[in-house]
C-alpha positions, 0 to 999 in steps of 0.5 A, a space after each residue: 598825795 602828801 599835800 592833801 594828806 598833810 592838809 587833813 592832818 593839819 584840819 584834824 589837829 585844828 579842830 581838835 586843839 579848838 576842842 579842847 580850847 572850847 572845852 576848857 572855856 565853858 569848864 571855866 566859864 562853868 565856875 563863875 557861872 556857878 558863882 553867879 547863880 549864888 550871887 543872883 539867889 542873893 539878889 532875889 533874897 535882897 529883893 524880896 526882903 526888901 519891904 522888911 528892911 533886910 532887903 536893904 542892908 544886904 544890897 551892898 554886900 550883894 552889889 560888891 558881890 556882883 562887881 567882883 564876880 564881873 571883874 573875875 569874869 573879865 580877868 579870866 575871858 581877857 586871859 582866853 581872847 581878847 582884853 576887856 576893858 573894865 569900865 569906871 568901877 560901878 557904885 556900891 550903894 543902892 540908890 546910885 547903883 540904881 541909876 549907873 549903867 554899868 551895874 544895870 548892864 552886869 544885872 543882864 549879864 548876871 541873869 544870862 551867865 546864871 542860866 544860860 551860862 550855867 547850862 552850857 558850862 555844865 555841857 562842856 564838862 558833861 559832853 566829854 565824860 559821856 563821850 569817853 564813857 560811851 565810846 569805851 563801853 564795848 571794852 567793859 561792857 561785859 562787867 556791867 551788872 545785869 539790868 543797868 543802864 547802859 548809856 550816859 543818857 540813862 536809856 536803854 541796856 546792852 545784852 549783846 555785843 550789838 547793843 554794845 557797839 551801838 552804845 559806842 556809836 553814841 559816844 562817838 556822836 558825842 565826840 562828833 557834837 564836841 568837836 563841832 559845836 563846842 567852840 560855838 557853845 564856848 562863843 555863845 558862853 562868852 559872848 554876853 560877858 564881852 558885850 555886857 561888861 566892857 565899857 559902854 560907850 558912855 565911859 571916859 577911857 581916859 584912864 585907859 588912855 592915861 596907863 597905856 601912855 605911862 606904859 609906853 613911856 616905860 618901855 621907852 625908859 627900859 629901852 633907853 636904860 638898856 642901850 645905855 647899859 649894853 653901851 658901858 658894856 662896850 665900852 669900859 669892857 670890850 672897847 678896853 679890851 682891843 685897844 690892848 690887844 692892838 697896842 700890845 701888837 704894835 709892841 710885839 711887831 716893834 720887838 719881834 726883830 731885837 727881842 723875840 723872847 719879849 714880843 712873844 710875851 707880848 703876844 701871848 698878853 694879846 692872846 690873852 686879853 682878845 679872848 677875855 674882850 670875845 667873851 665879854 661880846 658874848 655876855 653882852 650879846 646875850 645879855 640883849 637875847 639870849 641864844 638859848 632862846 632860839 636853840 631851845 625855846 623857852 621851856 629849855 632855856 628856863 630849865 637852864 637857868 633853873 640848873 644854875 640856880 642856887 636853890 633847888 628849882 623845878 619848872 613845869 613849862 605848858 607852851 605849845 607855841 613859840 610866842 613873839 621873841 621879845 615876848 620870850 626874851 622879857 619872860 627869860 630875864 623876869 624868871 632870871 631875875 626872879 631866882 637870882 633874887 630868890 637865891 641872894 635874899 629869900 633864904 628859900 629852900 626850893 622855888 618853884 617856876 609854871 609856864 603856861 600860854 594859853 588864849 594867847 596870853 603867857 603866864 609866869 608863876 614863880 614861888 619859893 618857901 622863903 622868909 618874904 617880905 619882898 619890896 620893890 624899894 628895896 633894890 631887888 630889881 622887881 622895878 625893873 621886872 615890872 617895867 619890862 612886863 608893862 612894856 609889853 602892857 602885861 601884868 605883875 602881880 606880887 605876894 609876899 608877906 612876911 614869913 613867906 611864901 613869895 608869889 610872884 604872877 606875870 602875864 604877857 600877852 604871846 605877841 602872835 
């Protein structure tokens, strides 16, 4: 009996967690669609007042409207599933705008996410509330005022206990239809912006060919800087190390016989110089993955680093799952790196470190009160940050005007 009931379980959380995923995409999706019905009564205004001559001077601001509206939709589906590549960026200007594919294409999509879009967002928001409002309503019901409506659906009221029972049955439908057609609702939302707003077949990828090249080359060139340093490691710290310990036994051993007092000095040298080369193999070792990493996850070992902090830190960690350990590792040493720039030259009074994975992305946010003015010239290691996150194609973005606050996002992708 424990396998099935383990399987029912494991199919319980499945569903639940798909649920909530669901859920959390057409509330998102809700946003833009919001957006996107303003920038189309824009269109329709542009449109109508075209003959006037108004119609005409409004175009460009609606079209950079509608441009950015798609790359924020991109950004935000590629963050919950697969990436979309953004094709070339489309004209501003009405008479090529009228002729480009693509602007034509983020027309349909816009018209789409603004209607329908639109209504199932307002679905993934309202669905949930009625379901816990309607399957609490035998715990309250008594308080209602007399002749108002009972349900969330505004029909009918509840006299007696069965009238209340019946209107928890109802939000438990409510609870059966989210959990059984919210990710196809979520699919049906996304799925005109993952059509739409891709690059057509038309687009040249060769900027995309060309940055992921650069990329590689990147992770290439991080990969050989770090062999060479965990090389210099070995061999100006450890390799110095035995080679004392071995000539300082060779001494002790000729010594033992006509001077013991001299050979245990010797020895005691020895000791001393093996537990200094064991301690730098320690640092080095952990300087290639940190064995906190797999003792205590990366929310643990990003609380670690923010306890030796020199500024007062606080991490709020949302990972439900482990991410690929390379992943974690590059996400470990960009927050390290991080907080040591933030204690050495920020002058902040508190930081501050979110993680959150979702859709299979990681996201790293890392905030301080400092004086600002970051720079990457500078030789704060943020070069060094952003050719680790490029190796893994991910994100850097940096925010740090002077006088603060500095704003540091990364996003990886989990790897998994």
């Amino acid at each position: 009996m424990t396998v099935p009931i383990t399987s029912v379980r494991q199919s319980a959380l499945r569903t639940l967690s798909a649920a909530g995923a669901a859920t959390g995409q057409l509330v998102g999706g809700l946003g833009t669609a919001t957006l996107a019905l303003g920038v189309l009564v824009l269109l329709a205004v542009a449109a109508v007042t075209a003959p006037a001559g108004v119609g005409l001077l409004l175009a460009p601001a609606v079209l950079r409207a509608l441009h950015a509206l798609a790359r924020r939709e991109r950004e935000r589906l590629s963050h919950r599933g697969p990436e979309i590549i953004p094709p070339d960026p489309p004209p501003t200007r009405l008479r090529p705008a009228l002729a480009d594919a693509t602007t034509r294409r983020e027309l349909r999509w816009l018209a789409r996410h603004a209607t329908l879009g639109f209504l199932l967002g307002l679905l993934g928001l309202l669905l949930p509330v009625s379901a816990v409002r309607d399957t609490t309503f035998p715990l309250w019901w008594r308080l209602v005022p007399e002749g108002v409506t009972s349900t969330s659906i505004g029909i009918g009221t509840a006299e007696t206990w069965p009238d209340a029972v019946a209107v928890g049955l109802l939000g438990l439908g409510w609870v059966a239809i989210l959990l059984g057609l919210g990710p196809g609702m979520a699919r049906l939302q996304a799925g005109p912006a993952r059509r739409l707003l891709a690059a057509g077949p038309e687009t040249d990828l060769s900027l995309r060919v060309a940055e992921l090249t650069a990329t590689r080359a990147a992770a290439l060139d991080a990969h050989a800087t770090e062999l060479r340093r965990i090389e210099r490691s070995l061999h100006d710290g450890a390799q110095n190390r035995l080679v004392s310990v071995t000539v300082l036994l060779g001494a002790a051993r000729r010594m033992a016989a006509r001077d013991p007092a001299g050979a245990d000095e010797l020895l005691e040298r020895a000791q001393s110089a093996a537990e200094q080369a064991l301690a730098e193999l320690r640092a080095v070792a952990r300087g290639i993955l940190p064995p906190v990493l797999a003792d205590r996850g990366l929310a643990g070992a990003l609380s670690g680093l923010a306890a030796d902090c020199g500024v007062p830190c606080r991490v709020t960690a949302d990972v439900p799952e482990r991410c690929a350990a390379s992943v974690e590792a590059t996400a470990y040493f960009v927050v390290a790196e991080a907080l040591t720039n933030i204690a050495k030259h920020s002058g902040a009074g508190r930081a501050t470190v979110t993680v959150r994975a979702r859709g299979g992305r990681l996201r790293l946010v890392i905030e301080d009160d400092g004086r600002g003015g970051a720079d990457e010239g500078g030789g704060s290691g943020l070069t060094g940050i952003r050719r680790r996150v490029a190796a893994h194609d991910g994100t850097l973005r940096l925010a740090s005007p002077p006088g603060g606050p500095t704003t540091l996002e990364v996003d990886l992708p989990c790897g998994r």
